[in-house]
MMTF fields as JSON, N, C-alpha, C and O atoms, coordinates in Angstrom:
{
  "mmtfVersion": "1.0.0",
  "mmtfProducer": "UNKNOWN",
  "numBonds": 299,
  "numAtoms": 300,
  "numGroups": 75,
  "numChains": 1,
  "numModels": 1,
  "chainsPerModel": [1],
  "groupsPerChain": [75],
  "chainIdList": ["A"],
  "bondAtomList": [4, 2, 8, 6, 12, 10, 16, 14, 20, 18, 24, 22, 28, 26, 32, 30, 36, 34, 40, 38, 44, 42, 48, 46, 52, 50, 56, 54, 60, 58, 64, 62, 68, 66, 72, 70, 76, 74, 80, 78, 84, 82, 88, 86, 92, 90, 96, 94, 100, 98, 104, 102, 108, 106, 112, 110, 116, 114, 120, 118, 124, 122, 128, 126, 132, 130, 136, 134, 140, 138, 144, 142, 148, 146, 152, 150, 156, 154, 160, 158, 164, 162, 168, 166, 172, 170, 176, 174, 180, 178, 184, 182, 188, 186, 192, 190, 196, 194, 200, 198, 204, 202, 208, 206, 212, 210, 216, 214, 220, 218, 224, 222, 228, 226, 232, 230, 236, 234, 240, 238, 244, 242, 248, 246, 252, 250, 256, 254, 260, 258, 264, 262, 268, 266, 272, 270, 276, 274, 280, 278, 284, 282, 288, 286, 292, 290, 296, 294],
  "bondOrderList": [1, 1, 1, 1, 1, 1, 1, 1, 1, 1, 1, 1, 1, 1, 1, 1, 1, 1, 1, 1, 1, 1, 1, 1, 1, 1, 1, 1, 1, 1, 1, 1, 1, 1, 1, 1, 1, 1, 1, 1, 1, 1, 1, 1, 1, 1, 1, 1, 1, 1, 1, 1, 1, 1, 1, 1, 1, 1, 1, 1, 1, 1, 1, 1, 1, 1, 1, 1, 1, 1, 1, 1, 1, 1],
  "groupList": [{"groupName": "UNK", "atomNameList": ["N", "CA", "C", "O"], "elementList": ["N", "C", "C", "O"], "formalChargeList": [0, 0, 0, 0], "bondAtomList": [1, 0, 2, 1, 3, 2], "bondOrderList": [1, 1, 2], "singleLetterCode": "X", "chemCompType": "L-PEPTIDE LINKING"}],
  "groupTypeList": [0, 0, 0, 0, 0, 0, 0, 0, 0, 0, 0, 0, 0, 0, 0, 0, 0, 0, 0, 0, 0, 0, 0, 0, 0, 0, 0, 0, 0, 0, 0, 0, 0, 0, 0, 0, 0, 0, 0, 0, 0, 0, 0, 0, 0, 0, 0, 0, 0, 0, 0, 0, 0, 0, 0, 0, 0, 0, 0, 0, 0, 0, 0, 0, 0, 0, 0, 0, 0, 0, 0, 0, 0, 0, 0],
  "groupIdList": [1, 2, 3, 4, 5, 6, 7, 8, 9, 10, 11, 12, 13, 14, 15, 16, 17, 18, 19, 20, 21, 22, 23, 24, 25, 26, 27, 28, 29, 30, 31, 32, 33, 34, 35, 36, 37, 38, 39, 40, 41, 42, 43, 44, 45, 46, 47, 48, 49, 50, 51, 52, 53, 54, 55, 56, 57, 58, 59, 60, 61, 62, 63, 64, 65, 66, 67, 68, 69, 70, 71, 72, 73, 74, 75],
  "secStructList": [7, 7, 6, 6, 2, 2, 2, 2, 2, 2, 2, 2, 6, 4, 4, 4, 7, 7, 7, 2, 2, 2, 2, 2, 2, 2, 2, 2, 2, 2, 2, 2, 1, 1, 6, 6, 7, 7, 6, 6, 6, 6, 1, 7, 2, 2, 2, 2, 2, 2, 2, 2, 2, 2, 2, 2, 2, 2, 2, 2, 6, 7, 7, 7, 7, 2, 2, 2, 2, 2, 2, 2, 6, 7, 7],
  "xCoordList": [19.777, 18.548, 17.891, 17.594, 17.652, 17.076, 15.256, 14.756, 14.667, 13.329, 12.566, 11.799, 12.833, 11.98, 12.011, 10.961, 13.469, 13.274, 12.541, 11.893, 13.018, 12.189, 10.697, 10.081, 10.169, 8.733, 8.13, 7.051, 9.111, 8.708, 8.854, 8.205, 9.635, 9.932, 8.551, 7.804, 7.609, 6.907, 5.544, 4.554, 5.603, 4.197, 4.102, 2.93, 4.844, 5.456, 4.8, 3.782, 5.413, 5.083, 4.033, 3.505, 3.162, 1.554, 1.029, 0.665, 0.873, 0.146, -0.041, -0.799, 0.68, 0.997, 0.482, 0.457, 0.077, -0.074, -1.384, -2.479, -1.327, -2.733, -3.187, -3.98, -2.386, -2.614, -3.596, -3.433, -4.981, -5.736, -5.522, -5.954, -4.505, -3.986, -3.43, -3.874, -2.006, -1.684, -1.733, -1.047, -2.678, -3.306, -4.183, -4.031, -4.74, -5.6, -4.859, -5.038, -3.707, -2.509, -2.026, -2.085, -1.68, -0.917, -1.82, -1.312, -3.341, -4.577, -4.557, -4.669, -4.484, -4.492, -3.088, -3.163, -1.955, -0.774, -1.031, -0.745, -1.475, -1.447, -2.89, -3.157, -3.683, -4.906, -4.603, -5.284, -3.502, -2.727, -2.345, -2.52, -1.557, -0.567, -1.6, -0.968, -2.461, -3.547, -3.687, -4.098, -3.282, -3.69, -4.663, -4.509, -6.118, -7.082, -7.665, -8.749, -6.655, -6.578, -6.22, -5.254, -6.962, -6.432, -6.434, -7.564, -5.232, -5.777, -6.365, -5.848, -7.19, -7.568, -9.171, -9.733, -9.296, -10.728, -11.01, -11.818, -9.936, -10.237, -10.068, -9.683, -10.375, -10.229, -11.676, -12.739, -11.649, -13.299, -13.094, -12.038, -14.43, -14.787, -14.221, -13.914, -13.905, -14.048, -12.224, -11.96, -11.21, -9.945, -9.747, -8.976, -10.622, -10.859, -10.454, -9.597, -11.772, -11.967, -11.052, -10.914, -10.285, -9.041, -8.041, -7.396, -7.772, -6.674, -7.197, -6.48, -8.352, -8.925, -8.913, -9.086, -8.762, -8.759, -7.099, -6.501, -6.624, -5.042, -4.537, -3.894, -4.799, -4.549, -4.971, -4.057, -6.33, -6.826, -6.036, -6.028, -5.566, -4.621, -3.231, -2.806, -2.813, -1.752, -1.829, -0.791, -2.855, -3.115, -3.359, -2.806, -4.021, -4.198, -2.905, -3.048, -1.59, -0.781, -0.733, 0.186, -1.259, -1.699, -0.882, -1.516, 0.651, 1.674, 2.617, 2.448, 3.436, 4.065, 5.347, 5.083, 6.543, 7.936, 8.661, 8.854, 8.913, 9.499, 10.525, 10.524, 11.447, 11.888, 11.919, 12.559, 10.58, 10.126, 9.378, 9.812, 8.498, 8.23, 8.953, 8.43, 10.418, 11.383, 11.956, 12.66, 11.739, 12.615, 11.756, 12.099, 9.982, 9.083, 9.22, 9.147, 9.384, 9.575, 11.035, 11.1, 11.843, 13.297, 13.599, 14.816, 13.351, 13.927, 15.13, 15.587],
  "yCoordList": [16.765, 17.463, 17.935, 17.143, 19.384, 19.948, 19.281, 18.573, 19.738, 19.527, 20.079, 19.392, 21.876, 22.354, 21.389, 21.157, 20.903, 20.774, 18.778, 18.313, 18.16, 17.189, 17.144, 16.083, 18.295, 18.493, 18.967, 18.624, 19.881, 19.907, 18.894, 18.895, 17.921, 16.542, 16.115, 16.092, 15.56, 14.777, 15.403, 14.794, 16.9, 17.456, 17.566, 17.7, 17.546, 16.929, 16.044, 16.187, 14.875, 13.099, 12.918, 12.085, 13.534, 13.892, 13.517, 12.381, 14.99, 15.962, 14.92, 15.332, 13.581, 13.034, 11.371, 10.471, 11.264, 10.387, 9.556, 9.975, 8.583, 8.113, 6.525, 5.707, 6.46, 5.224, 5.81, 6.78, 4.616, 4.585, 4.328, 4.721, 3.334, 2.604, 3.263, 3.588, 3.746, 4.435, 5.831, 6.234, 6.426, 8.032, 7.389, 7.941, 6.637, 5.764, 5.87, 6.44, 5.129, 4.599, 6.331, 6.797, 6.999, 8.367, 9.06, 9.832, 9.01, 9.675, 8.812, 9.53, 7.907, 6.968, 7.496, 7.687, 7.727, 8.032, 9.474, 9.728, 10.637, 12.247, 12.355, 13.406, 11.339, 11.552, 10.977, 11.231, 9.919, 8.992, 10.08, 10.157, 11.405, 12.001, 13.156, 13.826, 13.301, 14.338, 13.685, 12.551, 14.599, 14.264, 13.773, 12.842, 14.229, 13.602, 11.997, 11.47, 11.502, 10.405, 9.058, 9.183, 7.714, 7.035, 6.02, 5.645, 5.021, 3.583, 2.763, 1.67, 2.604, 2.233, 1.799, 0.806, 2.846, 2.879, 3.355, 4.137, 2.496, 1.866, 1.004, 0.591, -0.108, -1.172, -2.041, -1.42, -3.444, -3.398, -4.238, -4.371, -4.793, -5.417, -6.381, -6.688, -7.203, -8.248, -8.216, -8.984, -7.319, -6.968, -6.813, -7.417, -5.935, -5.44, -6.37, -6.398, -7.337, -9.101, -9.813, -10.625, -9.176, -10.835, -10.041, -10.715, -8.42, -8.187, -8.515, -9.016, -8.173, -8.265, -9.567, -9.744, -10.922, -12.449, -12.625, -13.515, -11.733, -11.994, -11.199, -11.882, -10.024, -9.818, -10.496, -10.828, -10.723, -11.773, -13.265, -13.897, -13.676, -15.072, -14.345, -14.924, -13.364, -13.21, -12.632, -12.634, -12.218, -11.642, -13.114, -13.389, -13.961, -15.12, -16.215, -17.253, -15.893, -16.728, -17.825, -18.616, -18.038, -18.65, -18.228, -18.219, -17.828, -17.718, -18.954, -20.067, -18.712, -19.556, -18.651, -17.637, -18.726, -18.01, -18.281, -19.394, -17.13, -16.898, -18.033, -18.735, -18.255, -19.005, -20.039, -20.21, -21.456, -22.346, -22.089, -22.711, -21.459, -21.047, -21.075, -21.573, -20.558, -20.754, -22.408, -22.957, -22.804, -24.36, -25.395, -25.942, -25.206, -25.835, -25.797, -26.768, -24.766, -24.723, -24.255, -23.611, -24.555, -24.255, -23.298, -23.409, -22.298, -21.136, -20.549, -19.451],
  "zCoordList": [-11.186, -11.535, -10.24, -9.346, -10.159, -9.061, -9.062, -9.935, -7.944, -7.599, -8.657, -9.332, -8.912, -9.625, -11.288, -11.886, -11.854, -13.08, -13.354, -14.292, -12.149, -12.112, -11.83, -11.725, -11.718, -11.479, -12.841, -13.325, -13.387, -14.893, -15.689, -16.735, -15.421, -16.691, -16.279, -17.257, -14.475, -14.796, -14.603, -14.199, -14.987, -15.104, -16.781, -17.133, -17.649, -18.717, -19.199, -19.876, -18.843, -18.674, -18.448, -19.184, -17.384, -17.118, -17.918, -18.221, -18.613, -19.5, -20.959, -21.837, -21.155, -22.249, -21.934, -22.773, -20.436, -20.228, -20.696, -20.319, -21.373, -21.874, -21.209, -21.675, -19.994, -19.361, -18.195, -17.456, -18.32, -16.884, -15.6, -14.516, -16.126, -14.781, -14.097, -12.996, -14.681, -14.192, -13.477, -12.538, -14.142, -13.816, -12.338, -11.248, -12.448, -10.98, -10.037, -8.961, -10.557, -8.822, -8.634, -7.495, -9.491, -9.261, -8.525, -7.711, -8.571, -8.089, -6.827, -5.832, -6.623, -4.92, -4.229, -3.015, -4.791, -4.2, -4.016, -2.846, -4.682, -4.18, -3.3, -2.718, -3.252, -1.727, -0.874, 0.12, -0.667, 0.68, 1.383, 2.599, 0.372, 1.087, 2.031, 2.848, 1.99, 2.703, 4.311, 4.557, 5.223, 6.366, 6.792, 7.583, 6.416, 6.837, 6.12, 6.367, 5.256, 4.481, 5.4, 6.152, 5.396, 6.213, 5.7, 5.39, 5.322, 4.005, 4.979, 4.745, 6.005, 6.858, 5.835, 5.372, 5.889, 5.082, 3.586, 3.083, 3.068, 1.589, 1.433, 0.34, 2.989, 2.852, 2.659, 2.645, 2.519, 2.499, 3.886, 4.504, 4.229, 5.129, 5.372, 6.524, 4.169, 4.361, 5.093, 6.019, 4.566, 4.247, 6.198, 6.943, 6.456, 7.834, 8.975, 9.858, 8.416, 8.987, 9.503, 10.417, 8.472, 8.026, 8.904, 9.707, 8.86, 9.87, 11.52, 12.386, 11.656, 12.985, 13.175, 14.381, 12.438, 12.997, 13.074, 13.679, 12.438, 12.395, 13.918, 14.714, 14.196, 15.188, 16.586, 17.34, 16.983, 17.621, 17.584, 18.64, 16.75, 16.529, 17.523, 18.524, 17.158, 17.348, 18.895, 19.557, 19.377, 20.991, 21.526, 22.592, 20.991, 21.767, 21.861, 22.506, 21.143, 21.034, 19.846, 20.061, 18.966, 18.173, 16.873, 15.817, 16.845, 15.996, 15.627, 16.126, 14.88, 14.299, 14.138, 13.491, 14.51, 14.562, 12.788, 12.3, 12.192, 11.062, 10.948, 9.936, 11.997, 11.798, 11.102, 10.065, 12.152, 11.576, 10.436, 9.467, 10.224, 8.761, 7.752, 6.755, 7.621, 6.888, 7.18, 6.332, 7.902, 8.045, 6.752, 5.704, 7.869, 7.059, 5.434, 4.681, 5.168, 3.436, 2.766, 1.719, 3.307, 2.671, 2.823, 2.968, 2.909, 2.661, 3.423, 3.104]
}
């Protein structure tokens, strides 16, 4: 199936679609794709926080190697 006729099956599929959920995530996935779009900031604060203490852990040395992580719990 070429581009053009798979664009007609899911403008199609669209047009018929009666899920919220889904029409939501499809509406978050075609404004990601916009250049001036950054998931940076649809994050909240608190989300922000938690990467900025994670990075800070990880600049200060304060990791733990995948490895042992996998030992500690079986994997």
């Amino acid at each position: 199936m070429g581009y053009e006729a798979a664009k007609l099956e899911l403008i199609e599929w669209l047009s018929k679609l009666e899920d919220p959920e889904t029409i939501d995530y499809l509406k978050i996935v075609k404004d990601s794709r916009t250049p001036e779009r950054d998931w940076w900031h649809d994050l909240t604060d608190r989300q922000k926080a938690g990467i900025a203490r994670g990075l800070k852990d990880i600049n200060e040395g304060r990791i733990t190697p995948h490895e042992v992580i996998k030992q500690r719990y079986g994997l």
